[in-house]
ZAKE-506592 format. One record per atom (N, C-alpha, C, O, CB): chain; residue in one letter; atom name; x, z, y. Coordinates in nm, 2 decimals. Glycine has a CB too. Example, Ala and Ser with C-alpha at 12.3 -4.5 7.8 and 13.67 -1.06 7.14 Angstrom:
# residues 2
A	a	N	1.32	0.78	-0.57
A	a	CA	1.23	0.78	-0.45
A	a	C	1.32	0.78	-0.33
A	a	O	1.42	0.85	-0.33
A	a	CB	1.13	0.90	-0.45
A	s	N	1.28	0.71	-0.22
A	s	CA	1.37	0.71	-0.11
A	s	C	1.29	0.79	0.00
A	s	O	1.34	0.80	0.11
A	s	CB	1.41	0.57	-0.06
END
This chain:
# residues 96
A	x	N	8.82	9.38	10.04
A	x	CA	8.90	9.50	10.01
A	x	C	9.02	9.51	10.11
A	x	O	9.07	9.62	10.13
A	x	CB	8.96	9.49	9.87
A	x	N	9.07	9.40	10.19
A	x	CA	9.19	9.40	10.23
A	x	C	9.09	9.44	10.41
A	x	O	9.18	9.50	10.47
A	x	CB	9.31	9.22	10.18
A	x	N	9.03	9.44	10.45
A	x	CA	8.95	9.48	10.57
A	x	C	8.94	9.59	10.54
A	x	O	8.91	9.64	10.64
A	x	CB	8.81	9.42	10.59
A	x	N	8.95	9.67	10.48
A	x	CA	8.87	9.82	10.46
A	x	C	9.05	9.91	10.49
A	x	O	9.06	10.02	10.53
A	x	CB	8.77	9.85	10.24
A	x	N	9.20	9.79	10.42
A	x	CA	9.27	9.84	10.48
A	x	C	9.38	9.89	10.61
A	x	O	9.49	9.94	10.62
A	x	CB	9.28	9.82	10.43
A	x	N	9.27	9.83	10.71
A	x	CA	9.28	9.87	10.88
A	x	C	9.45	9.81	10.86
A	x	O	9.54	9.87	10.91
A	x	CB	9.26	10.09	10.96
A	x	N	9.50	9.68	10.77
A	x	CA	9.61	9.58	10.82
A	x	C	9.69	9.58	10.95
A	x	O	9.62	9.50	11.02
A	x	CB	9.55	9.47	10.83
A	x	N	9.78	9.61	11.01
A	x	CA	9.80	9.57	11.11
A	x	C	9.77	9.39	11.18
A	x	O	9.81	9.30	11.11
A	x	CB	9.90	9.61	11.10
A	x	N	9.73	9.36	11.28
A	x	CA	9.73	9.17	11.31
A	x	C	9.65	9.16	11.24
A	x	O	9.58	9.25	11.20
A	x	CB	9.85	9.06	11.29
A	x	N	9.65	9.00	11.20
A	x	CA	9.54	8.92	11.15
A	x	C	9.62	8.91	11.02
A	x	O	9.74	8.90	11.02
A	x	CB	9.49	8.77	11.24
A	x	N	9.53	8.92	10.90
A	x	CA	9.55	8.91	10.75
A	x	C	9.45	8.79	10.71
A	x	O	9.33	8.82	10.71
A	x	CB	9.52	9.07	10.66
A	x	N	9.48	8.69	10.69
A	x	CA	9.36	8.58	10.61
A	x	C	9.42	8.57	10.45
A	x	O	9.53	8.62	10.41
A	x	CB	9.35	8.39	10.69
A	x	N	9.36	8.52	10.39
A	x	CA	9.38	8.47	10.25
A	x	C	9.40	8.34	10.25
A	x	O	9.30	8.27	10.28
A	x	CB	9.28	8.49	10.16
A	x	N	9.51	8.28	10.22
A	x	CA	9.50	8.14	10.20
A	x	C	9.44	8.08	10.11
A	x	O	9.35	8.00	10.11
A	x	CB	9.60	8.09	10.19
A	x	N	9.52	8.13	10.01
A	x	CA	9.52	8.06	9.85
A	x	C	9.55	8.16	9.75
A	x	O	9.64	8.24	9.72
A	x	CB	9.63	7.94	9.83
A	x	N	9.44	8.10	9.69
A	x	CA	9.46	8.25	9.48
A	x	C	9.53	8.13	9.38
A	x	O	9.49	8.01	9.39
A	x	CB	9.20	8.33	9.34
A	x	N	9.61	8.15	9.32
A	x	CA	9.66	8.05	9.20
A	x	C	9.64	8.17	9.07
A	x	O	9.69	8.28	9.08
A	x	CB	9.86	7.98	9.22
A	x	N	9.55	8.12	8.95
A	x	CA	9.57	8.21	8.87
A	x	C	9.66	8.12	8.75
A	x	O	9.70	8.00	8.77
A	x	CB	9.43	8.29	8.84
A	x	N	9.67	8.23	8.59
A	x	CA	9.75	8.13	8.52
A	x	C	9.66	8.10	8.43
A	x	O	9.56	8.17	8.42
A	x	CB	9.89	8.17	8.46
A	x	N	9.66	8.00	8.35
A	x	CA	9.61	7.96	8.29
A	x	C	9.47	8.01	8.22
A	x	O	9.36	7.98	8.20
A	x	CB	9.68	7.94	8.24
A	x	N	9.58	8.15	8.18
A	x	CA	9.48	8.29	8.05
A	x	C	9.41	8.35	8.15
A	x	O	9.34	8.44	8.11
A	x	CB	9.59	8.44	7.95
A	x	N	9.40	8.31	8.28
A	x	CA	9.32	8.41	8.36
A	x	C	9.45	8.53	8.36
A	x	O	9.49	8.53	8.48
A	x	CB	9.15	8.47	8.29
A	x	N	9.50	8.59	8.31
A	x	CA	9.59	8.69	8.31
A	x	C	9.64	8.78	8.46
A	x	O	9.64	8.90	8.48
A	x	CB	9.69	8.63	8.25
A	x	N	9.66	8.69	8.53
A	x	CA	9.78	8.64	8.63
A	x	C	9.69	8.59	8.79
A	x	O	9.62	8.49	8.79
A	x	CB	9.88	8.49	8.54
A	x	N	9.72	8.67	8.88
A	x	CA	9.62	8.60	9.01
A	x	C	9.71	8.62	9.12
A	x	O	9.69	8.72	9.18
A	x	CB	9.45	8.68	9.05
A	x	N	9.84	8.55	9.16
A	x	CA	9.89	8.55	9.33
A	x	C	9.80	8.51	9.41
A	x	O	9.74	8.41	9.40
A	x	CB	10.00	8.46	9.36
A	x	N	9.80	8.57	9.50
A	x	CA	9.75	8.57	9.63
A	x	C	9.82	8.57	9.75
A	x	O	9.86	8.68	9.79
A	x	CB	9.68	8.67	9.63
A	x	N	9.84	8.45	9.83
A	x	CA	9.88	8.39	9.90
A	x	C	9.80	8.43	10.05
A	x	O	9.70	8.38	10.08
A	x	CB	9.90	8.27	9.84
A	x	N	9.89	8.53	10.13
A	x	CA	9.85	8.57	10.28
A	x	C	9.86	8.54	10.36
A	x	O	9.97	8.59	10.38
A	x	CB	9.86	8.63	10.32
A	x	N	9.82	8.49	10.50
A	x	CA	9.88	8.47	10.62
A	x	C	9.93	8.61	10.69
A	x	O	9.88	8.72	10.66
A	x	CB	9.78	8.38	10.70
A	x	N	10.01	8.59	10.78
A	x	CA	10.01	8.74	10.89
A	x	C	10.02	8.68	11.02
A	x	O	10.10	8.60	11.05
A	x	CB	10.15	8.86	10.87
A	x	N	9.94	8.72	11.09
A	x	CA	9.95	8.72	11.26
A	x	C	9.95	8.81	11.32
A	x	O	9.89	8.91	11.29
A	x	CB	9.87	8.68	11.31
A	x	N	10.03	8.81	11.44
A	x	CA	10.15	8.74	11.49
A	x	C	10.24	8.77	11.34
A	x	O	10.24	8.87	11.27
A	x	CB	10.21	8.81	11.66
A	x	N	10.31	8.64	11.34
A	x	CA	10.43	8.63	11.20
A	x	C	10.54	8.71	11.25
A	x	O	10.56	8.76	11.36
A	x	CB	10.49	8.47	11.16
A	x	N	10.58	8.71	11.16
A	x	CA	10.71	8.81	11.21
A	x	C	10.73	8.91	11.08
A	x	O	10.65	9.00	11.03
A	x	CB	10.66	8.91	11.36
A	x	N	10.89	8.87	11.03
A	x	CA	10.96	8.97	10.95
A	x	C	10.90	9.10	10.90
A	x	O	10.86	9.13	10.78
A	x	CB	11.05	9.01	11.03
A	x	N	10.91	9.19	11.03
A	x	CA	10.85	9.33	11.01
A	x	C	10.73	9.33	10.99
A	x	O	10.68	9.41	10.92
A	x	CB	10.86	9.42	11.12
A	x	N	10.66	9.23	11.06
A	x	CA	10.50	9.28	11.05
A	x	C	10.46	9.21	10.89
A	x	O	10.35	9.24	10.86
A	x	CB	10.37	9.20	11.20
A	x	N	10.52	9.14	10.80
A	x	CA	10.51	9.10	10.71
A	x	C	10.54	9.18	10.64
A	x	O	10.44	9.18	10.57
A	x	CB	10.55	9.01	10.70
A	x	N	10.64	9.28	10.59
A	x	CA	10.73	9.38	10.55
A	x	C	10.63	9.46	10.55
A	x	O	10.59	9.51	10.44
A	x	CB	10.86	9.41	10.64
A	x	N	10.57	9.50	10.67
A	x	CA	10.42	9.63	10.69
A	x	C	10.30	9.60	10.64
A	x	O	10.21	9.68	10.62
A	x	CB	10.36	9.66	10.83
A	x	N	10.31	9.46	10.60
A	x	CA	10.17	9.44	10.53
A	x	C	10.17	9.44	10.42
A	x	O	10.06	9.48	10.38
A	x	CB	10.09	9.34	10.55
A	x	N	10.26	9.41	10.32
A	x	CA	10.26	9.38	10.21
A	x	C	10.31	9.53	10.14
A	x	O	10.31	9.55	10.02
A	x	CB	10.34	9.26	10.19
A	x	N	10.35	9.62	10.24
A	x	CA	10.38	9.80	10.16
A	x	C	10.25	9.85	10.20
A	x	O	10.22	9.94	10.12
A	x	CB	10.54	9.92	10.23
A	x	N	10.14	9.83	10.31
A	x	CA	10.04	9.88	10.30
A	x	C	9.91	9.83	10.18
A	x	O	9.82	9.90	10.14
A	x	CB	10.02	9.88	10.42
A	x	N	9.96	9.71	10.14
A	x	CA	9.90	9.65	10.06
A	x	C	9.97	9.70	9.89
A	x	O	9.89	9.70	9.80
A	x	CB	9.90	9.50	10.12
A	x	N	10.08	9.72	9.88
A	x	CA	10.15	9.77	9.75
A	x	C	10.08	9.89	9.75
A	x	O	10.04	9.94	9.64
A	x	CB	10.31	9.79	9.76
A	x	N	10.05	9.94	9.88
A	x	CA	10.00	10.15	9.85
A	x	C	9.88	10.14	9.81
A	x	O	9.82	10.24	9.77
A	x	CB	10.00	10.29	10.00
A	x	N	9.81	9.99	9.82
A	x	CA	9.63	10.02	9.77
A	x	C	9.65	9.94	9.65
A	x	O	9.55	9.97	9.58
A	x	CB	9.47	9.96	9.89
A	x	N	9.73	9.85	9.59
A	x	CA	9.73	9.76	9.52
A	x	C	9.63	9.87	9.37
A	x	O	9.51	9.86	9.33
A	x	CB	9.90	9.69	9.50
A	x	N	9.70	9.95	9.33
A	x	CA	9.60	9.95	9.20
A	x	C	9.48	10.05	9.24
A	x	O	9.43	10.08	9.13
A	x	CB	9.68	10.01	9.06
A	x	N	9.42	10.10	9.34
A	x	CA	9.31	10.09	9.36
A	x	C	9.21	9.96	9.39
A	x	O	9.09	9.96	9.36
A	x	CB	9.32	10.16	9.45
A	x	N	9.27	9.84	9.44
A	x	CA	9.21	9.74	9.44
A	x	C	9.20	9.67	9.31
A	x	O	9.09	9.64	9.28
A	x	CB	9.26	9.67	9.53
A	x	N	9.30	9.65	9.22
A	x	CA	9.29	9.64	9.08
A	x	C	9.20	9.67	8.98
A	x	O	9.16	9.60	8.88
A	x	CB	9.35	9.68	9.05
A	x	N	9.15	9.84	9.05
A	x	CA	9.08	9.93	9.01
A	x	C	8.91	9.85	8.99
A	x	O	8.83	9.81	8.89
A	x	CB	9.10	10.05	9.13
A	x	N	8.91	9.84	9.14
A	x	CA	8.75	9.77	9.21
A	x	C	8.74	9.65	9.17
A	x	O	8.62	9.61	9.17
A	x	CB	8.74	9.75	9.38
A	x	N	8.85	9.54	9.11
A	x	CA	8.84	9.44	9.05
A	x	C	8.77	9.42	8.94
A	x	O	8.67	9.35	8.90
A	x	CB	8.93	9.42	9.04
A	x	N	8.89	9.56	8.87
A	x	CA	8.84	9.56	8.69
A	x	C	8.66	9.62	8.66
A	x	O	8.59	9.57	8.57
A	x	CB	8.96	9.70	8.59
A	x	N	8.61	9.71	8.75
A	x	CA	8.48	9.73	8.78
A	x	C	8.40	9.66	8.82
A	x	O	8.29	9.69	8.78
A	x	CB	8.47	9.81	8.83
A	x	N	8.39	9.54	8.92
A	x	CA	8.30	9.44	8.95
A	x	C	8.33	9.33	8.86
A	x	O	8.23	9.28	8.83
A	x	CB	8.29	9.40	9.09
A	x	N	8.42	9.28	8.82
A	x	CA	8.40	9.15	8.75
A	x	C	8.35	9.15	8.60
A	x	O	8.38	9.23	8.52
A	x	CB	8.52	9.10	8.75
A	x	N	8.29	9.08	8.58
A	x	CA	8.27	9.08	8.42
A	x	C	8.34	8.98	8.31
A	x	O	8.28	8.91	8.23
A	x	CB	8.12	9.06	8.41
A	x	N	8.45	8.99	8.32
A	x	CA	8.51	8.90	8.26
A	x	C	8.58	8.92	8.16
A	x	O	8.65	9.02	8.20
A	x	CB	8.56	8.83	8.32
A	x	N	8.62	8.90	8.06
A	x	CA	8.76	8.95	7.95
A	x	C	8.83	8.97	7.96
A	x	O	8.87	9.08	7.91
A	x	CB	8.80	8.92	7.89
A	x	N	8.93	8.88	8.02
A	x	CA	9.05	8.96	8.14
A	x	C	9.04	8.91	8.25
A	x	O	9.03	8.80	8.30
A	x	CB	9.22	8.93	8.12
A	x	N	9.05	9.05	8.31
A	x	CA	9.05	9.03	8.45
A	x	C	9.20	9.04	8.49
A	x	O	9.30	9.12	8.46
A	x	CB	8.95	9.13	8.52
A	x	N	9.18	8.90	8.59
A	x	CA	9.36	8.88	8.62
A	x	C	9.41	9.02	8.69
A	x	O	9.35	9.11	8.75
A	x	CB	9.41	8.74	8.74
A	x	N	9.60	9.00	8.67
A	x	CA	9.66	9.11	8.73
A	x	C	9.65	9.05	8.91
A	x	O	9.62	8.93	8.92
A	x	CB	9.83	9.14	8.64
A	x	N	9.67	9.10	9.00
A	x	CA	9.67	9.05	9.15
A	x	C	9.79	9.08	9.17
A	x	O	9.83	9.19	9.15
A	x	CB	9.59	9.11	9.26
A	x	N	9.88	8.97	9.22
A	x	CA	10.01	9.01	9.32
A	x	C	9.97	8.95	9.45
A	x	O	9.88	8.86	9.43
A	x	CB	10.18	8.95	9.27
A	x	N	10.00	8.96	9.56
A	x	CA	10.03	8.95	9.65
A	x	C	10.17	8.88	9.77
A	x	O	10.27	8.94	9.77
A	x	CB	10.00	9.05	9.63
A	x	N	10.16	8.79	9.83
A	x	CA	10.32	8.74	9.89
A	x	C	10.23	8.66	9.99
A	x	O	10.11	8.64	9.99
A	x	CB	10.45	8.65	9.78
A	x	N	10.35	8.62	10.08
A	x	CA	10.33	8.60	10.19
A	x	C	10.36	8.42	10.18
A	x	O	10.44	8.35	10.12
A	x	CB	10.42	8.69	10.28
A	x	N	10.24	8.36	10.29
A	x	CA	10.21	8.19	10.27
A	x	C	10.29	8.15	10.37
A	x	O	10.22	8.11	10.47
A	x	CB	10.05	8.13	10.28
A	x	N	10.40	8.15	10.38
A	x	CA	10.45	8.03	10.47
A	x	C	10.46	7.90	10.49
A	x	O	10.55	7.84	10.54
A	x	CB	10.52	8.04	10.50
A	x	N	10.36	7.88	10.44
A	x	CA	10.37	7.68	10.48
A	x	C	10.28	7.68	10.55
A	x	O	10.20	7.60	10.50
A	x	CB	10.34	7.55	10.36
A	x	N	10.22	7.72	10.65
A	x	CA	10.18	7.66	10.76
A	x	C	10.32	7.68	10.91
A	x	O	10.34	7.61	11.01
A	x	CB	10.02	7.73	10.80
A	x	N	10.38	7.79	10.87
A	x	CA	10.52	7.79	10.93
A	x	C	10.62	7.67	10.88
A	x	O	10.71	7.62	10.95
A	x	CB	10.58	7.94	10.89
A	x	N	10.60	7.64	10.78
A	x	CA	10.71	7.54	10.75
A	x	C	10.62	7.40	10.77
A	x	O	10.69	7.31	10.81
A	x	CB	10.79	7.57	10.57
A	x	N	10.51	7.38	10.77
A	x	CA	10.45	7.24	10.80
A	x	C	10.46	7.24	10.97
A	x	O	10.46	7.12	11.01
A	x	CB	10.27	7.21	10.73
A	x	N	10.47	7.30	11.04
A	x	CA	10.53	7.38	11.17
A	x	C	10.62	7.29	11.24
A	x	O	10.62	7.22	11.34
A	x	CB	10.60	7.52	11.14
A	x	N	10.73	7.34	11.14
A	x	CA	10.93	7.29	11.15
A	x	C	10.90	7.17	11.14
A	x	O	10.94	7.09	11.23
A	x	CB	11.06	7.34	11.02
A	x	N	10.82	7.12	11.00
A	x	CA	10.87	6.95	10.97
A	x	C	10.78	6.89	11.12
A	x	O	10.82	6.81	11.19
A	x	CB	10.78	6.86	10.76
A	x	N	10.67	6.95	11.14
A	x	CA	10.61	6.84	11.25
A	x	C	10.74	6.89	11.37
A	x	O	10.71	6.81	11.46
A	x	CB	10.39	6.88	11.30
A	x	N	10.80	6.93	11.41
A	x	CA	10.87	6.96	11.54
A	x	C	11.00	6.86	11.50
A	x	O	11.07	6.79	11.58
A	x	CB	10.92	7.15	11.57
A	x	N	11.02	6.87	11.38
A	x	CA	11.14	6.79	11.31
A	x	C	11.13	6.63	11.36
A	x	O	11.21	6.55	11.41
A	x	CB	11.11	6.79	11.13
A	x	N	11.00	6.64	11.33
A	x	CA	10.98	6.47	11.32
A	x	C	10.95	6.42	11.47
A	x	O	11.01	6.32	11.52
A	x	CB	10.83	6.43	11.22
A	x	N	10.86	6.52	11.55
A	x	CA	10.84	6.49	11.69
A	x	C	10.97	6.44	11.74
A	x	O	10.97	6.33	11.80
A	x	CB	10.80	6.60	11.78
A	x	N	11.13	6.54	11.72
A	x	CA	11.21	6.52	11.79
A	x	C	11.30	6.38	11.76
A	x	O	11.37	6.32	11.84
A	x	CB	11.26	6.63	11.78
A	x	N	11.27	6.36	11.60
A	x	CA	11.31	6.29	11.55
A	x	C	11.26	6.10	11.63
A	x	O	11.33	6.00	11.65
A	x	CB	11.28	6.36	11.40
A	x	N	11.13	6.12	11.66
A	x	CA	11.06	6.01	11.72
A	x	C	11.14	5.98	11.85
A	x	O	11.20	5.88	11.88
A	x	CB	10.89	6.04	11.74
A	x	N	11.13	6.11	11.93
A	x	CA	11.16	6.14	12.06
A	x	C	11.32	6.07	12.07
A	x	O	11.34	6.06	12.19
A	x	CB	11.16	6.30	12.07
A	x	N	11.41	6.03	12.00
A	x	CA	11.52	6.04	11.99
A	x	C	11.59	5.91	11.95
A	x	O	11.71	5.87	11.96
A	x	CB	11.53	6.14	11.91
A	x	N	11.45	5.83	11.92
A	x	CA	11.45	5.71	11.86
A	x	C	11.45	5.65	12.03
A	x	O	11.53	5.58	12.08
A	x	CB	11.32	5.68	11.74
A	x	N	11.36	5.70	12.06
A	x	CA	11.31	5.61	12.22
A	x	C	11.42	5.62	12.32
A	x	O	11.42	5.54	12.41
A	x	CB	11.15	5.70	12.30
A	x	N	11.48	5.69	12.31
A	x	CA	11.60	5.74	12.42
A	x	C	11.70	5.65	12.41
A	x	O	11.80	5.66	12.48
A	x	CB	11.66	5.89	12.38
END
């Protein structure tokens, strides 16, 4: 579904966490190139299809409840990023 919405950059899926009851499904996104704005643009182009995609959910799945979808942005590969530059420098610093 999220291909069909011509995204700006690269959109992957990281990770779905649902809740327990099934109720409840975040969906955790990457954006490429990262960046503020282009994060900001994906997630309102993704708000403007959200309950059409909801829509296509509740129609293919067969399940009793079908979870609600939210949507947000995955930055921990940005932040596992920082700690490895953290620590490089941190090694680096030792040796000096």
């Amino acid at each position: 579904m999220l291909i069909e919405l011509e995204l700006p950059g690269l959109v992957t899926v990281s990770k779905v966490e649902t809740s327990d009851d099934l109720n409840h499904a975040k969906i955790w996104i990457t954006v490429m190139p990262a960046g503020e704005h282009q994060e900001k643009e994906v997630l309102k182009l993704i708000g403007e299809s959200l309950y059409k995609m909801q829509g296509e959910l509740n129609r293919k799945l067969r399940m009793r409840a079908v979870p609600k979808i939210a949507f947000t942005i995955d930055h921990s590969e940005e932040y596992a990023d920082h700690i490895n530059k953290l620590i490089r420098k941190s090694k680096e610093q030792e040796h000096d």
